[in-house]
N, C-alpha and C positions, 0 to 999 in steps of 0.2 A: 682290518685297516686298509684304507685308500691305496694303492701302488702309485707313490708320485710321478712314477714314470711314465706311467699312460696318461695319467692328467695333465703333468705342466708341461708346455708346448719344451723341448729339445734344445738344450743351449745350442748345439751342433746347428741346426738348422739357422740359415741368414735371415737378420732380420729384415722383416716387409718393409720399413720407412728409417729414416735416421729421426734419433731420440726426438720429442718433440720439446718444447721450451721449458712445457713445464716439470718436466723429468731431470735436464741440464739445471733450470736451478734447484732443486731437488737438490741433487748432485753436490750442486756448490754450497746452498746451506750446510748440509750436512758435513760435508767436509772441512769446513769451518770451526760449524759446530764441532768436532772432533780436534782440530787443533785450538781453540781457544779451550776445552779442558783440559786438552794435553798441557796446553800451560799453566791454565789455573791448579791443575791441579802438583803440580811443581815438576810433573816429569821432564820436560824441556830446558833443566839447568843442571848446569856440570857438578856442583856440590851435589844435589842429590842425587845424580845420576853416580858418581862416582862413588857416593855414600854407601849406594844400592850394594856395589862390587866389593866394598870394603866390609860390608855387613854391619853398616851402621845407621844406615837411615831403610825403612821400610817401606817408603812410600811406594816405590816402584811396584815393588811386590802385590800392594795392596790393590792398587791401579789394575796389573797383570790377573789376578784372582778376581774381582769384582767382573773385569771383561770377560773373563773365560766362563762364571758364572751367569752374568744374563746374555750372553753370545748364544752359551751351547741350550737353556733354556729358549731362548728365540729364533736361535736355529732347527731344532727340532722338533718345536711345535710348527712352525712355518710348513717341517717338511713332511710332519705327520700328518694334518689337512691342506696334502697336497699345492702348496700354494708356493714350495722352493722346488730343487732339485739338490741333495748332496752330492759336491765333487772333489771328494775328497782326495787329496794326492797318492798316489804310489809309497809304498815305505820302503826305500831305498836303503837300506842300512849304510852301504859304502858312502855315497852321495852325503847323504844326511849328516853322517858321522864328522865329514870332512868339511863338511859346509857349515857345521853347528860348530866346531872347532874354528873357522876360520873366519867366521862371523863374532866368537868368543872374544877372538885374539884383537881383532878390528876394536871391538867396544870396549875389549879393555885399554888399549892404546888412545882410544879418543873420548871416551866415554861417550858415545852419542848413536844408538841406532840409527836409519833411515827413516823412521817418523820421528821421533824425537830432536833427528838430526837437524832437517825440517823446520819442524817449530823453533827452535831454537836458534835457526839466521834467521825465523821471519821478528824473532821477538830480538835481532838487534848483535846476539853472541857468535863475533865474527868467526868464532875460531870452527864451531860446524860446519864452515865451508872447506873446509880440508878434508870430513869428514864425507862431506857431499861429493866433493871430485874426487876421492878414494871408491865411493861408489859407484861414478861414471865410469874412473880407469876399469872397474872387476867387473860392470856390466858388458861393457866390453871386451873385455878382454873371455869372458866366458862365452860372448853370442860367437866371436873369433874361433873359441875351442870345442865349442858344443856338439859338434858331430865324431870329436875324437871322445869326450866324455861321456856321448850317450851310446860306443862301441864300448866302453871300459868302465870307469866307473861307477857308472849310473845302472850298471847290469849288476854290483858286486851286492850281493845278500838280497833283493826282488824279493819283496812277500804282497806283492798286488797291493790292496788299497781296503787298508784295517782299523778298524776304527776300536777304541775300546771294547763296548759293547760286547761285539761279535768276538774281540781277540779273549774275554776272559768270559765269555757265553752267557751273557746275562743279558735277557731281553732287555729291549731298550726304555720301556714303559716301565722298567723295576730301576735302570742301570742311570737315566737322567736324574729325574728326582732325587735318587741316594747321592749320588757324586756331585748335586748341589750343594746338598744338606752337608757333605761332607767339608765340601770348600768351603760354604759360609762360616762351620766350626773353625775351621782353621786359619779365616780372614779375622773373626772377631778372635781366637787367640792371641794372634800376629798383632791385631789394634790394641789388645790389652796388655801385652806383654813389651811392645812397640808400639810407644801412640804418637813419636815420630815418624 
């Protein structure tokens, strides 16, 4: 196999020119594109979203599994002929633990992630914007704390940067395709069992 690392030029390094036009609308189709599905596809509205929490609408889920299926397929072909780089984050247990908990408590209070949250003022549902400036106060308010959390915190349980794969040792040319096949099982379960 290719070492993407000597192939694809080095995030770290600056880039030579700022993006050029056709990259910027790139950029904006698709992120477009990505919010007009988020809508179409009903995630952007508090019934389902709240459905999701209540265990009574599935869509979320299905949304969530179908992405994490052709993502990690297209992310890993990308990276296996050399053509990405993976940067995959640190796994922080303390951090993680406290952030996935307090990002929990956030959506269950509003029902709206930060993309979701998103689409759903651009599609009109005022009440996201409380949801939106709840996310400005925490960004802020964590860029404010960031040097006390990254002494404390952000040091509690450190296991470097683990990807499946490696963490239950199954090469990754065996460990993609299965954990596809796995999820698609469990998508069209979820759709048959739940075809809300």
């Amino acid at each position: 196999m290719i070492d993407p690392g000597k192939v694809v030029e080095k995030a770290s390094s600056p880039p030579k020119s700022p993006p050029s036009a056709g990259k910027l609308l790139g950029a904006a189709f698709f992120g477009l594109a990505f919010g007009f599905l988020l809508q179409k596809g009903g995630v952007a509205k508090f019934n389902v979203l709240i459905g999701a929490l209540l265990l009574e609408d599935w869509t979320v889920a299905k949304v969530i599994l179908t992405a994490i299926v052709v993502g990690m397929i297209g992310v890993f072909t990308l990276h296996h002929f050399a053509k990405v780089n993976l940067h995959p984050p640190a796994t922080k247990l303390g951090a993680q633990i406290i952030g996935g908990l307090t990002f929990g408590i956030g959506f269950a209070l509003i029902a709206y992630c930060p993309g979701t949250g998103a689409a759903a003022l651009g599609q009109g549902s005022w009440d996201a914007l409380f949801g939106i400036l709840g996310l400005l106060v925490g960004s802020y308010l964590y860029a404010e704390f960031s040097g006390v959390l990254k002494r404390s915190i952000e040091r509690w349980g450190d296991k470097g940067k683990l990807l499946l794969p490696e963490l239950l040792h199954i090469p990754r040319g065996a460990f993609i395709p299965g954990f596809a096949v796995l999820l698609t099982v469990l998508l069209f379960l979820i759709q048959r069992s739940f075809p809300r």
